[in-house]
Structure formats: C-alpha cells, structure tokens
C-alpha positions as semicolon CSV with decimal commas, in nm:
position;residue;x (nm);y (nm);z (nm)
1;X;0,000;0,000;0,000
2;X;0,274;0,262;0,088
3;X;0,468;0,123;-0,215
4;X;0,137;0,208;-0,430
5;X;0,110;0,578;-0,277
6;X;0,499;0,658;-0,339
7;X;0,390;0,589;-0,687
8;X;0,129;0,747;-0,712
9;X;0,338;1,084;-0,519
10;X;0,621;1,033;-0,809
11;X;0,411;0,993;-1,079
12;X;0,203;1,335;-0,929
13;X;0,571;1,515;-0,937
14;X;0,668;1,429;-1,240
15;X;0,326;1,569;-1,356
16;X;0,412;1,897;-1,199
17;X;0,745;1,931;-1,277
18;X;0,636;1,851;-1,686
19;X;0,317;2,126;-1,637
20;X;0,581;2,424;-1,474
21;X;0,826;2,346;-1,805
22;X;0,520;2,385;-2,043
23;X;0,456;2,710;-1,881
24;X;0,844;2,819;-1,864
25;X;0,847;2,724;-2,227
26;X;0,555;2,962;-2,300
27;X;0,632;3,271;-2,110
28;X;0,934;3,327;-2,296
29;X;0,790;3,242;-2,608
30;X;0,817;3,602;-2,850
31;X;0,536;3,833;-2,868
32;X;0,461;3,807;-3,279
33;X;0,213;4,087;-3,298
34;X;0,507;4,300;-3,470
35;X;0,453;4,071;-3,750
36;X;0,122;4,094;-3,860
37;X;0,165;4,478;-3,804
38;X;0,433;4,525;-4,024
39;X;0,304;4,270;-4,325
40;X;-0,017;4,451;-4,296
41;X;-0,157;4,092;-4,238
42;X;-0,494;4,248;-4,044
43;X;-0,602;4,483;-4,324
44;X;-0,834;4,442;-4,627
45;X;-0,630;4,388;-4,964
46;X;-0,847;4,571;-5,242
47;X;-0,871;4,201;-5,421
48;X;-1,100;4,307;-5,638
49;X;-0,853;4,537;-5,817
50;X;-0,613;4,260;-5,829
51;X;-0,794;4,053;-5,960
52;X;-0,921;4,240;-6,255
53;X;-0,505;4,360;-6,339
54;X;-0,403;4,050;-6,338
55;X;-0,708;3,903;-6,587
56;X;-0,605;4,245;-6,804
57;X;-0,264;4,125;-6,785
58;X;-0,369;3,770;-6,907
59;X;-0,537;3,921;-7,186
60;X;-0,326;4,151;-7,336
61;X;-0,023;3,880;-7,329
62;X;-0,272;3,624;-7,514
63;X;-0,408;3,894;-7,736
64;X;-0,099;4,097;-7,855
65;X;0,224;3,857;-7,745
66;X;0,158;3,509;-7,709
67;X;0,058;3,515;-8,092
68;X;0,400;3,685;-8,215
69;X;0,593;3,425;-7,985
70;X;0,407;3,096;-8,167
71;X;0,443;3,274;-8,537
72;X;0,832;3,299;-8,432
73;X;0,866;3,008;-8,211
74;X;1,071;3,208;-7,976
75;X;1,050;3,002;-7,730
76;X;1,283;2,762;-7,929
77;X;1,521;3,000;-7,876
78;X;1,824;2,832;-7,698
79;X;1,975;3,149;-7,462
80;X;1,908;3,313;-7,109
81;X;1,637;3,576;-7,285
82;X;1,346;3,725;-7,156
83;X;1,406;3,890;-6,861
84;X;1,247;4,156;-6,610
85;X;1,563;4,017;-6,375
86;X;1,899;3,880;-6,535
87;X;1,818;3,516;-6,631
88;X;1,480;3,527;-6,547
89;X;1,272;3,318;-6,780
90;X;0,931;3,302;-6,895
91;X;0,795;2,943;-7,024
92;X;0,604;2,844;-7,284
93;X;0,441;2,564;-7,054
94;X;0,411;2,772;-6,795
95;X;0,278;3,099;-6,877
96;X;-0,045;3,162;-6,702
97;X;0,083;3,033;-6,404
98;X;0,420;3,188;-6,431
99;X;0,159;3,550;-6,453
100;X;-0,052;3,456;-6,185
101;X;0,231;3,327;-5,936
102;X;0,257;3,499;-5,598
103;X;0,592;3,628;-5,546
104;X;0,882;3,365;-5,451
105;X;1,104;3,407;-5,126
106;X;1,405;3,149;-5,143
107;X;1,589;3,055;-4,842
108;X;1,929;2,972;-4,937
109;X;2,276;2,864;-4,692
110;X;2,455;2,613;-4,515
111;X;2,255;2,316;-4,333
112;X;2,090;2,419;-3,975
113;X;2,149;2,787;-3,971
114;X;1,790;2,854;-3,955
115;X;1,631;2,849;-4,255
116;X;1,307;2,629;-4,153
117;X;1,330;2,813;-3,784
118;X;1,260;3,138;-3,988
119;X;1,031;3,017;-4,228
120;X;0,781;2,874;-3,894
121;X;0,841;3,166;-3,735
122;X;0,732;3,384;-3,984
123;X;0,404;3,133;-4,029
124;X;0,350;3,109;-3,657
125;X;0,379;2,695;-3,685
126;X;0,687;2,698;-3,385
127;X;0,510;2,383;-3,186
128;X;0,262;2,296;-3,439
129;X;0,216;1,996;-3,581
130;X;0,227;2,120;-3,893
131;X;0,593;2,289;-3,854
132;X;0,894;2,202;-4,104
133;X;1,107;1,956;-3,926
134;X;1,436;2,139;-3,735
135;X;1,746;2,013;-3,588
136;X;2,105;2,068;-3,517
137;X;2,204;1,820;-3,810
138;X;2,102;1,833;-4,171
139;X;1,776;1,768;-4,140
140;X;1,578;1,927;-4,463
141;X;1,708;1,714;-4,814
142;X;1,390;1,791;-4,995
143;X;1,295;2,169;-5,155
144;X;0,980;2,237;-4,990
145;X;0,751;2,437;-5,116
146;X;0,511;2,618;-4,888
147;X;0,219;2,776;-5,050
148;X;-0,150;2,870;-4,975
149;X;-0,408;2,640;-5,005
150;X;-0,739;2,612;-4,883
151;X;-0,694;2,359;-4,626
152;X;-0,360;2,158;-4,506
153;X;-0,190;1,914;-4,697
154;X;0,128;1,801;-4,873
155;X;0,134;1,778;-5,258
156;X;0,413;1,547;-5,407
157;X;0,663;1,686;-5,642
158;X;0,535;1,483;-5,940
159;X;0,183;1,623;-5,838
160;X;0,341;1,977;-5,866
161;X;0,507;1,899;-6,202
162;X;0,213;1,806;-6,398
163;X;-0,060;2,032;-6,243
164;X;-0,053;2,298;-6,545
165;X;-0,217;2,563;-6,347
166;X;0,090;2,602;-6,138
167;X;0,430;2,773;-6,200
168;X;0,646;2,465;-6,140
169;X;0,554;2,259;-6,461
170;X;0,936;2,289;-6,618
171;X;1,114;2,134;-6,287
172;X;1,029;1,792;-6,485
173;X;1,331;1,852;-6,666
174;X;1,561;1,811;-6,402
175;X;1,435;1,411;-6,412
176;X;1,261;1,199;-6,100
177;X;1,495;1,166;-5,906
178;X;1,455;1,538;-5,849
179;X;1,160;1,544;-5,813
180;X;1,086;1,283;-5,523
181;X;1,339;1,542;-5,395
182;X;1,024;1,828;-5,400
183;X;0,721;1,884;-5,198
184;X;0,459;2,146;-5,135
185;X;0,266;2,190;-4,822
186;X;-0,044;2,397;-4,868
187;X;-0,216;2,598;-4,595
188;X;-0,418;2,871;-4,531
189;X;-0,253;3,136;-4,397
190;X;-0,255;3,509;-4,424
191;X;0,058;3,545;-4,515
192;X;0,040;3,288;-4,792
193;X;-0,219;3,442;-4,966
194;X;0,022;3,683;-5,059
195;X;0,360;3,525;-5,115
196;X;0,536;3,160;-5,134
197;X;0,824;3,026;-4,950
198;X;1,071;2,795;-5,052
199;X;1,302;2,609;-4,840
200;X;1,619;2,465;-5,011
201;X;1,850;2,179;-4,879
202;X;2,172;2,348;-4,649
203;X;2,489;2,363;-4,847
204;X;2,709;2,081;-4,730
205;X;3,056;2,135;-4,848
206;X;3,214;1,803;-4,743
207;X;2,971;1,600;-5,010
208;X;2,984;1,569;-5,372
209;X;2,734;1,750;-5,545
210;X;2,652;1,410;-5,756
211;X;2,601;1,225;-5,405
212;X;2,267;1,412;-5,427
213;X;2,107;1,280;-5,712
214;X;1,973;1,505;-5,900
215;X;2,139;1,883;-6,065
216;X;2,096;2,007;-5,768
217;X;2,280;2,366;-5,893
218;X;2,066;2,368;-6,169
219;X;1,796;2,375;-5,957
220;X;1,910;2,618;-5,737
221;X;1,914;2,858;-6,034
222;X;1,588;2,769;-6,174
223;X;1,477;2,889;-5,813
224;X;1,699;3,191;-5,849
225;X;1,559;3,304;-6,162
226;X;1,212;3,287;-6,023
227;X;1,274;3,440;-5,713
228;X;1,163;3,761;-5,598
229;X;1,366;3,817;-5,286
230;X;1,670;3,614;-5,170
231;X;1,742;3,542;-4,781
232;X;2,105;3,366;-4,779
233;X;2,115;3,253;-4,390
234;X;2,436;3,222;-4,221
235;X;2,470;3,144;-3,828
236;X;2,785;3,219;-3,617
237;X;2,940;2,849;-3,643
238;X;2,913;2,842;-4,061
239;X;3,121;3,137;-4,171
240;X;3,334;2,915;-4,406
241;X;3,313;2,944;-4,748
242;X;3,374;2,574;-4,996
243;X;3,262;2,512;-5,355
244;X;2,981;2,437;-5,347
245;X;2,894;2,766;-5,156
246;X;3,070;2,969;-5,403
247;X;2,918;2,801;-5,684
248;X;2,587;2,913;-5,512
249;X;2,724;3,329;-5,529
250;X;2,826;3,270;-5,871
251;X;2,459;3,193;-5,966
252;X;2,367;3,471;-5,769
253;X;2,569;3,752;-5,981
254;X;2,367;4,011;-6,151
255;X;2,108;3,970;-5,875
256;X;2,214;4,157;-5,603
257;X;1,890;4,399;-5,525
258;X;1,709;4,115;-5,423
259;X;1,946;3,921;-5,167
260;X;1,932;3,961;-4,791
261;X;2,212;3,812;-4,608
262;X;2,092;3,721;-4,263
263;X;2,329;3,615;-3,937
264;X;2,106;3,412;-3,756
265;X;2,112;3,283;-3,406
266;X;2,325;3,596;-3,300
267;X;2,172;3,588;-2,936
268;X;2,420;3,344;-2,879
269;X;2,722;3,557;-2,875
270;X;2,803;3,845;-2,669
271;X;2,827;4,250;-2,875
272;X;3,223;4,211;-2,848
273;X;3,191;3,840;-3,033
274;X;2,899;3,961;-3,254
275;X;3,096;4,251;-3,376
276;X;3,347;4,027;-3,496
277;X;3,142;3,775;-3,593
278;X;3,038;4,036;-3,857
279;X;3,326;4,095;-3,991
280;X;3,421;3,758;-4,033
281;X;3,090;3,740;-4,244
282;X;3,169;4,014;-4,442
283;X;3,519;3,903;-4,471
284;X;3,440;3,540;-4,597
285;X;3,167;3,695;-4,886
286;X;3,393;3,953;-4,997
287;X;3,526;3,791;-5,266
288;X;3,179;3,653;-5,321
289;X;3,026;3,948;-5,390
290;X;3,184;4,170;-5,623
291;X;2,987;4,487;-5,623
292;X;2,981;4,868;-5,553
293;X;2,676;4,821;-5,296
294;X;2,706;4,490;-5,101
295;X;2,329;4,395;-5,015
296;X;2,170;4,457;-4,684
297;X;2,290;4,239;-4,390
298;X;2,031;4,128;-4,111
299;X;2,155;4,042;-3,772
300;X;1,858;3,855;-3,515
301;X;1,758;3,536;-3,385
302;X;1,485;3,463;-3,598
303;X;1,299;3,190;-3,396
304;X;0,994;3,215;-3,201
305;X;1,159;3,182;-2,887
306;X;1,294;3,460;-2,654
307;X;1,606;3,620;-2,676
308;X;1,918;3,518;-2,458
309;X;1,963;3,731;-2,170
310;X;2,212;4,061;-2,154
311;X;2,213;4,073;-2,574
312;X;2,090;4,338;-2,770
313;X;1,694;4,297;-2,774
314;X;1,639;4,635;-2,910
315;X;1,867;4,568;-3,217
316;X;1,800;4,242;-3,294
317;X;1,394;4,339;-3,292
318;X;1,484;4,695;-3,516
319;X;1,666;4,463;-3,750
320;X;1,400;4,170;-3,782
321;X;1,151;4,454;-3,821
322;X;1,358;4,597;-4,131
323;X;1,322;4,234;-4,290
324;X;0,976;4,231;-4,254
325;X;0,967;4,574;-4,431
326;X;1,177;4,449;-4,761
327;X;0,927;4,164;-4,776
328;X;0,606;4,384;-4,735
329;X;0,803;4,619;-5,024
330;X;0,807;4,276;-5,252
331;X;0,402;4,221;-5,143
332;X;0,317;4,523;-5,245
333;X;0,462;4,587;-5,537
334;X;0,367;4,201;-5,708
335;X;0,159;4,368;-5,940
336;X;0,363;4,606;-6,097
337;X;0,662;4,366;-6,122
338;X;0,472;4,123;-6,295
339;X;0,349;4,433;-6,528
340;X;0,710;4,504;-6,613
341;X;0,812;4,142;-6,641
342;X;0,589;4,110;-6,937
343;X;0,627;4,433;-7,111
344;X;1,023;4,334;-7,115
345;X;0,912;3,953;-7,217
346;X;0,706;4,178;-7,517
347;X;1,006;4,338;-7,644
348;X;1,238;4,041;-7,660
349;X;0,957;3,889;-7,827
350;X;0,895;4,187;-8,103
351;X;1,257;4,238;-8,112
352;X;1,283;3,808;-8,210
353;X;1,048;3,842;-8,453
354;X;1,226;4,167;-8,634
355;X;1,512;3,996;-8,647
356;X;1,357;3,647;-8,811
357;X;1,191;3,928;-9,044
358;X;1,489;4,019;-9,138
359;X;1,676;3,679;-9,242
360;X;1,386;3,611;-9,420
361;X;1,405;3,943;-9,657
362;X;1,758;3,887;-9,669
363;X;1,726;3,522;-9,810
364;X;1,456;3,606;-10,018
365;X;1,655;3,898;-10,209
366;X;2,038;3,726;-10,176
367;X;1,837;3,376;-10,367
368;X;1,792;3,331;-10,791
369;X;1,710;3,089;-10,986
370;X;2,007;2,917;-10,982
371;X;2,124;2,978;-10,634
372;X;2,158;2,654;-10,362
373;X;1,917;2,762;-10,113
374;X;2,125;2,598;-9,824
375;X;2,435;2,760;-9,936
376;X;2,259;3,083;-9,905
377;X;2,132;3,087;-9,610
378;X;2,438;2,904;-9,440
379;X;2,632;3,234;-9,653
380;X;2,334;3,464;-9,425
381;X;2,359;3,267;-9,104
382;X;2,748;3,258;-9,045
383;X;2,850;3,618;-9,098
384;X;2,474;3,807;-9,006
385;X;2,684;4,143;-8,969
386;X;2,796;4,115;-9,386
387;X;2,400;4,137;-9,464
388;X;2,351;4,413;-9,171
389;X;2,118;4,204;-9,038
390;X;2,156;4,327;-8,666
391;X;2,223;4,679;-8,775
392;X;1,901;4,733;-8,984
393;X;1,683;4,639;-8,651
394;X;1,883;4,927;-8,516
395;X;1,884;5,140;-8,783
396;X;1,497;5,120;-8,854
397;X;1,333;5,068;-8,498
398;X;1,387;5,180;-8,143
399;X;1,556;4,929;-8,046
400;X;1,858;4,917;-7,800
401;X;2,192;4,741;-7,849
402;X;2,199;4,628;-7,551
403;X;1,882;4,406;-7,584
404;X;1,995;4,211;-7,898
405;X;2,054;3,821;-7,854
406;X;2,381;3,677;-7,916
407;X;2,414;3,588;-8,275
408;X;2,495;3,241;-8,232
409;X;2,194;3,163;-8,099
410;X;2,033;3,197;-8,403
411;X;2,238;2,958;-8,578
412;X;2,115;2,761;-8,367
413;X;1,763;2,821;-8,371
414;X;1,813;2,868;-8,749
415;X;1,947;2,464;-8,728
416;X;1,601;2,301;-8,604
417;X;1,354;2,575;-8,800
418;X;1,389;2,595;-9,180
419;X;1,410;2,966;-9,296
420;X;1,123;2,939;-9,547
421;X;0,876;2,794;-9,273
422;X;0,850;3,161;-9,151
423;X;0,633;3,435;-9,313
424;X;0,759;3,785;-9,305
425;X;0,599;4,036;-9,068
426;X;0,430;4,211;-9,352
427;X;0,250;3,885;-9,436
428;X;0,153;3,831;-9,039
429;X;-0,187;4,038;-9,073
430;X;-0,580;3,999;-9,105
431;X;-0,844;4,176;-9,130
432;X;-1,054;4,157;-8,813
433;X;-0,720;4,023;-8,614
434;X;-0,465;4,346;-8,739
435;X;-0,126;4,312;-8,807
436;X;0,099;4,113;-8,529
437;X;0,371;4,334;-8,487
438;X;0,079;4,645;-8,462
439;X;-0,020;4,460;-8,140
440;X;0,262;4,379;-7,996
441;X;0,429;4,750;-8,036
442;X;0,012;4,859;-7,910
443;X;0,096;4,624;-7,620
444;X;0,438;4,740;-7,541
445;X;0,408;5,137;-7,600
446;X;0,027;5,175;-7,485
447;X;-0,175;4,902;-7,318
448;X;0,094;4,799;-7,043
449;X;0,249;5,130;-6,954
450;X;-0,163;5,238;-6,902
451;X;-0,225;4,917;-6,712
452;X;0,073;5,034;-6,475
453;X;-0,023;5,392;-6,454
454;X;-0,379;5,261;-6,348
455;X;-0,241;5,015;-6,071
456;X;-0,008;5,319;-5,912
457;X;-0,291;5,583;-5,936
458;X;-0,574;5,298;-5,757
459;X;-0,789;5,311;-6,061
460;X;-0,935;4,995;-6,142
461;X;-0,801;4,863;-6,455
462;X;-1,070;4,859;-6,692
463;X;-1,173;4,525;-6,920
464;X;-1,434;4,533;-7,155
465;X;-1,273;4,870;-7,364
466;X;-1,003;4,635;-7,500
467;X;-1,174;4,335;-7,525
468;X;-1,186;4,234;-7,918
469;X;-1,031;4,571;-8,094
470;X;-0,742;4,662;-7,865
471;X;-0,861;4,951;-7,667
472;X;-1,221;5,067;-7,827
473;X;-1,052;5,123;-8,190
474;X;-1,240;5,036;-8,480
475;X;-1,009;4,760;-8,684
476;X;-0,946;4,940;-9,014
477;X;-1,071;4,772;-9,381
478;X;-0,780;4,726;-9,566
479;X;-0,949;4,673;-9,912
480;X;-1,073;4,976;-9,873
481;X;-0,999;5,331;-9,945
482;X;-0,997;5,641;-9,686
C-alpha cells in the first residue's frame, strides 16, 4: 500500500514538474504581434482590383504577345532571354501560371542555420504539428515548397510537375529523381495568400554535389531566376566558405537587389563576439560578392523563442523589423513587377520576330534561280553582320543594343527551323485580327504602360474597352480606301 502511494506521489511530481516546463516554455515564447503589423496581415487587400489587373494582364499577353511568340517560335530560342531580372525566364508551358504566381522568397545557406526556424516563425507553426522539421544536423534534403491552399496538406513533387495551373511545370526537366526530392505543403494562412516560401536543402561542403542525385545547382538557379527576394542565412558556427557555396554566389551575380544576407542565431554571442562575428561574415563573402553596394545584412535570432539574456533585444527586434519591411516592399509591389516582367518579355519577343523578319528578306533577295538555297542561307547565317542584319533592326526601330541576342543563338535556332517555314511580318496580318507586330508594339508602347499607370494611381483597370479591338478602336478595312 505505501509502495502504491509513493507511486502514485512520483508519478504526481513528475506531472508537476512537466506542467511548470510547459509554462516556462511559454512565457518566454516572443510576442509576434510586430509581424502581422508590419506585413499589414490584419487589413483588407483591395482584391477586387487585383484581380481584374491580373485578368487584363492575361489578356493583353494572349491577345498581342503570345501570338507573335508561336508565329516565331521564340520560345525555341536556346539562350538566357526574356528577362524583367537577369536570367529570369518566362515558359512556354508555364505561362499563365508563371503571370498569376505569388511572389517567390528562397531561403538559401549552409545546413541548420535557420532556414526552416525562420520560415515557422514567420508562419507562426513553432510547436505545431504542422511545422517544417528542425534540428542541429542536416535535417531538410527535400525543396519544400510552402504555399496557400485552402486547407492543409502536402502535394508530391510529381503532383506539382504536372498540375498545369501552377508555376512549377518545367522542374520535370531536371528528371525523378529530383523530383521525389520536391514537396509542397499547402495551408491557409494570411501570409500565404500573398507570397510563397521555398526552403532549399543546407549547403554541405564536405559531399559531392553528384552524391545528391539530381542537378541540384541547376535547380538552385531555376529557383533563383524565379525568385523575388533572396534570404542567404548564415549562423555564427558556418562562416566558411567551400565550392559548393561559391558556386551558389556565382549563380547569384547580376542579382544583387534582391538578396538579404541574414546572421542568424546571433543571441548566442556576446556584442564584443557579434561585432566580430560580422566581420568575419563580411570578410568570408567579400570575394563573393563583387559589387559597388554589397546587399543589406540582417543580424537577429529569428525563432519564435525569446532572446538570450544581456544581448541586444532592441537591435536584434529593429533589425527583424527591417526584414519584414523588404518583404512587405516585394508584397506590395507584385503587381507592378509582374506588369514590367511582361512588357520586357514583349520586347524580346517583337525584337525576335524583327530579327527572323529580317533573315527572311535577306534570303529572299540574296536567292535566284540558280542559287543553292542551303548555301545561301548558311552564306546569311554565319557572318549576319555582312547582310547588316543586326544593324538594320537598329537602324529602322527603337531598339537598344543592348537588348539584342547573341548571334549564335540563331544559328542555332536557325538549325532546327527551316528559314522558309516563316512568313515575313508584312504577311503576319488579317483583317478583323490586325497586323501582329501592330499589337505587340500597341501592347508594349500603350496598353501595359496604361495598365501600370492605373495600378499606381488605384484606378481599377478597366476590361471590356479592349476586349476584341485593342482599346475601343475600330479595326481598319484594308481593301478599302480612306
């Protein structure tokens, strides 16, 4: 019997003691509130507006672009083109969804520095069941995906690949082995209605990148090109910098105004050992980053836990504060960025087709009746500049130098498409459909620039004065006489 009541007194401790950690645990849990604040996550998003840009958008890319691209086949185009960022690409697969896509934050770095810490901190799923899996060893191998959805669930990578409605249709390339390597998890969240987050494997620089299985830089970069903003997480133990790390920076050149380098876990170090801590960061990326204006460095602990005692509370919460205000910035302006990606995928497009227009004059004036077509056009293709090919498009339009493709590419593209399955632009033109390269130059001069102007000044966009005659205009009758 008194054996039974020690028991029952142990078991009655232990009970105790477990109930006083739970509530230790939460009373130094953060106060979050400064996150909703500063993402605006309370207020009322004018979705209406939003919605009816981004179905104007749609419209004038499958009215006025999309139909110059197929005519030209641009999208066979072998080179990094099309770009509202350097590399960034649009695809023929996935258009719509690459227009309707919610911008992409990409957590990048070395393995457990924080990267799926941040990202549940930022989602409030710290001690949920529903949080990404943390630990002090390597712990995520998969690119997860986090997106909004309207209840929670996790969507297989092969599920992702073949759903056309989504943005992630060309990651098929890198094979399946890859993609058994990618997952989404959908929720609804606030936050998520409004951007996606994508958490990337940690940088291990003691295993061969084959080891892996799968490209995995070439994923990084198809990432990278899609991404809007760039966190690159470092923590006070992983200053080092190895190949495959550097690799990483060199895919991030020419992309500087969208990374955020963030020292995580800095709590742990006294201001004497942070301080030089820092410059031991900014001594190891130096040669990393080669440019006049390094991009912004974040020092905090972002986890949902409370700081350590005697740091610098005030700083740490200034600084997370500042992140939360770069990734508001990227919120807010999602419209007009994808506005401007698609006016600059509109000129590479008009500026393809010019160019096509112009091999195909040039072959059709430099061939006679007794001339070898392939010798001609092989004549045309190898030395463009003897024909003035690339100089006439600069002569003749308003086009920049700095925006023409390389000129082997279209040797290349010239290799798969025979010259004489293109029409010239002058031939590209009906009667209730206009002329091609009219709508494109309509599109690129007029309709986008006014869709823009209308998203900055709060006007809603409107829809039906465009709908089948580009803007209200009356389609002109050819065959007839003014």
């Amino acid at each position: 019997m008194k054996a039974t009541v020690s028991i029952c007194c142990f078991l009655s401790l232990l009970l105790l003691q477990a109930t006083a950690e739970d509530e230790d645990v939460t009373s130094v849990l953060r106060d979050r509130s400064h996150i909703d604040e500063t993402l605006r996550l309370a207020s009322e998003q004018k979705a209406k507006d939003y919605a009816a840009a981004l179905e104007r958008l749609r419209k004038i890319y499958h009215t006025s672009i999309r139909p110059m691209e197929q005519a030209y086949k641009y999208n066979e185009l072998r080179q990094h083109e099309i770009s509202a960022y350097p590399g960034r690409t649009l695809s023929d697969s996935a258009t719509d969804g690459e227009i309707t896509s919610k911008p992409m934050v990409l957590f990048l770095g070395p393995w457990s520095v924080g990267k799926s810490s941040m990202i549940n901190y930022l989602l409030g799923l710290s001690d949920s069941p529903y949080q990404l899996y943390t630990g002090a060893e390597p712990t995520t191998s998969e690119f997860t995906v986090i997106m909004h959805g309207e209840k929670i669930r996790s969507v297989e990578g092969i599920v992702m690949a073949a759903d056309s409605s989504r943005s992630f249709s060309p990651l098929e390339k890198f094979g399946q082995n890859f993609l058994e390597k990618l997952i989404g998890i959908e929720m609804p969240h606030k936050l998520l209605e409004r951007v996606t987050f994508v958490d990337t494997p940690g940088i291990i620089e003691n295993r061969k990148q084959q080891e892996r299985g799968y490209p995995f830089n070439d994923v990084c970069q198809w990432f990278i090109d899609r991404a809007d903003l760039i966190f690159v997480v470092f923590d006070p133990t992983k200053l080092d910098v190895g190949l495959e790390l550097e690799m990483l920076f060199r895919q991030l050149k020419g992309r500087e105004s969208q990374i955020r380098i963030i020292l995580n876990k800095a709590d742990n170090l006294a201001t004497q050992d942070l301080m030089r801590v820092y410059g031991a960061l900014f001594w190891s990326l130096a040669p990393l980053i080669n440019v006049t204006e390094p991009p912004r460095v974040y020092v905090s602990s972002f986890w949902p836990y409370d700081y350590a005692p005697d740091t610098s509370r005030d700083l740490f919460k200034k600084e997370e504060i500042s992140l939360l205000e770069d990734l508001n910035q990227v919120i807010e302006n999602r419209m007009e960025n994808k506005i401007a990606f698609i006016r600059q995928h509109g000129i590479r497009v008009r500026i393809h087709a010019l160019l096509v227009d112009r091999y195909v004059q040039t072959f059709k004036e430099k061939m006679s009746f007794f001339s070898d077509p392939e010798l001609v056009f092989k004549e045309i293709v190898d030395d463009p500049d003897k024909f003035y090919i690339f100089k006439s498009i600069l002569a003749k339009t308003n086009v920049s130098k700095f925006d023409l493709p390389n000129r082997d590419a279209y040797r290349d593209f010239f290799g798969i498409n025979q010259i004489t399955s293109f029409k010239p632009l002058s031939a590209q033109c009906s009667y209730i459909g206009g002329c091609l390269l009219d709508k494109i130059e309509k599109a690129i001069t007029n309709e986008l620039p006014a869709l823009l102007s209308s998203i900055n000044s709060g006007k809603q966009p409107g829809l039906s004065s465009c709908e089948a005659t580009g803007c209200g205009e009356k389609p002109k009758n050819r065959y007839r006489k003014n």
